[in-house]
C-alpha atoms as one frame of an Amber mdcrd trajectory, in Angstrom:
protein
 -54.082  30.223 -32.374 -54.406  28.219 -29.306 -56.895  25.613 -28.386 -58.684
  26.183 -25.262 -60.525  23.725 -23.398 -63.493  24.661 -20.963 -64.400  22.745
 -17.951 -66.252  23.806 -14.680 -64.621  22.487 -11.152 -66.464  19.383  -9.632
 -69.107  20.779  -7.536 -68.805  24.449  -8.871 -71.532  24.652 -11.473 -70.737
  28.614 -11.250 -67.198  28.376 -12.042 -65.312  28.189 -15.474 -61.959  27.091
 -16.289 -60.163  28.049 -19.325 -56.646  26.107 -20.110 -55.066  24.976 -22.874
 -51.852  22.843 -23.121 -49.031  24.918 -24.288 -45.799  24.363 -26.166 -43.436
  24.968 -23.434 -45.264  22.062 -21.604 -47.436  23.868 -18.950 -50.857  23.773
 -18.487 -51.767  27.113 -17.717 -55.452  27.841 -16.884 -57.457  31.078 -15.508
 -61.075  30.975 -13.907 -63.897  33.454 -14.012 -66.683  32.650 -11.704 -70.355
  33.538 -13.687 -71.767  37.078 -12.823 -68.414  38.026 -11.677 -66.743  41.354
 -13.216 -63.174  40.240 -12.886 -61.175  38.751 -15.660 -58.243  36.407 -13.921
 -55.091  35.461 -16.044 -52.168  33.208 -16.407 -48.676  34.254 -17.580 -46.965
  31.016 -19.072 -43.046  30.648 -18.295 -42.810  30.888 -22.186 -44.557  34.361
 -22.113 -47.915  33.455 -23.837 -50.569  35.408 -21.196 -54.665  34.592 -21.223
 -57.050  36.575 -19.465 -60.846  34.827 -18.783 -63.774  37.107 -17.831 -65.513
  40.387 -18.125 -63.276  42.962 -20.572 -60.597  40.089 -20.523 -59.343  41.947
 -23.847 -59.029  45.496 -22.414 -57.308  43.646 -19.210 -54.951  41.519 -20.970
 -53.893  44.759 -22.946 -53.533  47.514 -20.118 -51.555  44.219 -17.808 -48.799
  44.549 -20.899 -48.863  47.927 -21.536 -47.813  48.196 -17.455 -45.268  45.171
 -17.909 -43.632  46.596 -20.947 -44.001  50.315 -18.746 -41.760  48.576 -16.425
 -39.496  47.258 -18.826 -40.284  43.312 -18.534 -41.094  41.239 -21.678 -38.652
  43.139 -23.625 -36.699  39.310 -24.884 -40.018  38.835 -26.488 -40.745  41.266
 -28.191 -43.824  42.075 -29.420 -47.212  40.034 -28.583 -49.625  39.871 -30.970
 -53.633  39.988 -29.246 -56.395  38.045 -30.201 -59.756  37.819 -28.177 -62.591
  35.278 -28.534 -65.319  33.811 -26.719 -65.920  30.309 -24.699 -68.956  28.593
 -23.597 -69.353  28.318 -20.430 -70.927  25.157 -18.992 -74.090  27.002 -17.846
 -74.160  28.013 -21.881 -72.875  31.898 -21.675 -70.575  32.759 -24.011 -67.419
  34.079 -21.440 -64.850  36.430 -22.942 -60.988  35.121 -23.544 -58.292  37.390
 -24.670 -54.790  35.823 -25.029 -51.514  37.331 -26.360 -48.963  35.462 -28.403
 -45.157  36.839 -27.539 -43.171  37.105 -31.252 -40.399  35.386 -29.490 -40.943
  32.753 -26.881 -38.727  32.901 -23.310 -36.438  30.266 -23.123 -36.617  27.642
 -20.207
């Protein structure tokens, strides 16, 4: 499970940031600005992937359904999903879906 930590920009009380500090040594972080429908991600250099924002869970799953379509992730072999929620500075719960590759990409 990873450990995400929430923080909103200086001087963008609307905007959420969702990182946590991985393994591999990046720092890889989406936004999702409040009210927004989109759900942005990040795609760690290790292959862990986190989607923030409206249906971040049905995102994150059709994004590796098209990657694995196209034949890429296939050293990692399966991810396993898991989806939670964050709160967001302005105290809305914000959705976070993340997937866990069984086999992390080597640097």
């Amino acid at each position: 499970m990873l450990e995400f930590i929430v923080q909103s920009p200086r001087n963008r009380p609307d905007l959420v940031e969702v990182r946590y500090d991985c393994q591999c040594g990046c720092k890889p972080r989406a936004r999702y600005e409040r009210g927004s429908d989109e759900a942005n991600f990040e795609h760690c250099c290790c292959g862990q992937v986190h989607f923030v924002g409206a249906r971040a869970e049905e995102r994150l799953k059709a994004y590796l359904g098209e990657r694995s379509a196209q034949g890429l992730d296939a050293e990692v072999g399966e991810y396993s999903i898991h989806a939670l929620q964050v709160k967001a500075p302005w105290g809305e719960p914000v959705p976070v879906a993340y997937a866990l590759p069984a086999m992390h990409k080597k640097h």
